[in-house]
N, C-alpha and C positions, 0 to 999 in steps of 0.2 A: 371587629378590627383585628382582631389575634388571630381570626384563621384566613382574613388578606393577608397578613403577614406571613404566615406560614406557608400559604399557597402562594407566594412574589419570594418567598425564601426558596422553597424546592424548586420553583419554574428555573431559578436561575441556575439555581446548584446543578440542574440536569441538563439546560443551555449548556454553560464553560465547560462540563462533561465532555457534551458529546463534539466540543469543536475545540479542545486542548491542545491536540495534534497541529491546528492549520495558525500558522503566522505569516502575516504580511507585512511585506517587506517593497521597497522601490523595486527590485527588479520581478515581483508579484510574491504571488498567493505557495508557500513553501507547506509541503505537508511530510509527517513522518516516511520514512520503507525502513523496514527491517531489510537488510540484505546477507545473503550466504557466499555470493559469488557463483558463476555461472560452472566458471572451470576449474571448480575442486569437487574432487572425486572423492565419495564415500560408496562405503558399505552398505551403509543402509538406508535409506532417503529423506526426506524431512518432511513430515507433514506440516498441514498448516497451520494448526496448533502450537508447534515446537517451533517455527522458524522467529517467534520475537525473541526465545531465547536463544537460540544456535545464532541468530543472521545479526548482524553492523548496524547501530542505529544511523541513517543516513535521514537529508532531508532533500528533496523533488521542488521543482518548480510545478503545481500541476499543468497549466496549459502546457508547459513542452513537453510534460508527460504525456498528456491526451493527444499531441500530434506526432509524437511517436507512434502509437497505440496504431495498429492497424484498424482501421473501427470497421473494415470492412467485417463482417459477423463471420464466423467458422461453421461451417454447415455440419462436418463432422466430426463432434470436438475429439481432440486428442491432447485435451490438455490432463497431465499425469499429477493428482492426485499428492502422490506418492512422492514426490522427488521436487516438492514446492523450494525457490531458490531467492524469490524476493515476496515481500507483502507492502502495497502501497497502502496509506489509508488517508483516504479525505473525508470527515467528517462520518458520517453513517456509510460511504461506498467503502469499499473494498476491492484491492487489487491483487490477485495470486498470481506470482507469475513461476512456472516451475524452469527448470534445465534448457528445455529448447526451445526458450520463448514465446509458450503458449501461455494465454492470461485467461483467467477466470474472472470475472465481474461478480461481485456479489449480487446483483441483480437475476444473474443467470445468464449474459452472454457470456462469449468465449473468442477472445481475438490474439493478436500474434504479434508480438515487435522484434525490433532489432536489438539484440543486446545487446552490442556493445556501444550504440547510440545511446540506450539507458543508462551503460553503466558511466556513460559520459556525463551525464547531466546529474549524478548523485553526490550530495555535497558533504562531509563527513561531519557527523554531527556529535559523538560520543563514544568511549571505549569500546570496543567488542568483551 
């Protein structure tokens, strides 16, 4: 009986985890981005590691995210690494999006949006 408990304790504790980020709401499913903004200019660029610290806690509708999302795939990626500018995250995916609106999927595609469509639909959630 003490290690169902233990294993219906961790099952959950790892559940809420991995889905803390996403809240639903009447006009839908809201998840975190970290955002830097597209048009300020540094020195040195922000990987994707540093952008929860450097970028805006903001929160996304995802469906108007995903229809933003050019899902057509990039055959050859040119998304920079280096100069990452927003990060989406819905549950286990991941969204990098750097400077010129190229997106990185954590899965491993690579697609393209409009930013200032994005930057239209981010709702401000918490201090910078």
């Amino acid at each position: 009986m003490m290690k169902l408990l233990i294993c219906f304790t961790l099952f959950f504790f790892v559940s809420s985890c991995s889905i803390a980020n996403i809240e639903t709401t009447k006009e839908g499913v809201l998840v975190d981005v970290y955002h830097y903004g597209f048009d300020i200019d540094r020195i040195t660029g922000i990987l994707e590691g540093e952008i929860e610290v450097l970028g805006c806690k903001y929160k996304i509708n995802i469906s108007e995210f995903k229809k933003v999302l050019n899902l057509v795939e990039i055959k050859n990626n040119r998304y920079n690494e280096f100069d990452v500018r927003s990060k989406v995250i819905f549950g286990q995916e991941l969204y990098f999006i750097d400077r010129e609106g190229f997106v990185k999927e954590s899965s491993g595609g690579f697609y393209f949006l409009n930013k200032e469509t994005f930057e239209g639909l981010l709702i401000f959630s918490s201090k910078c």
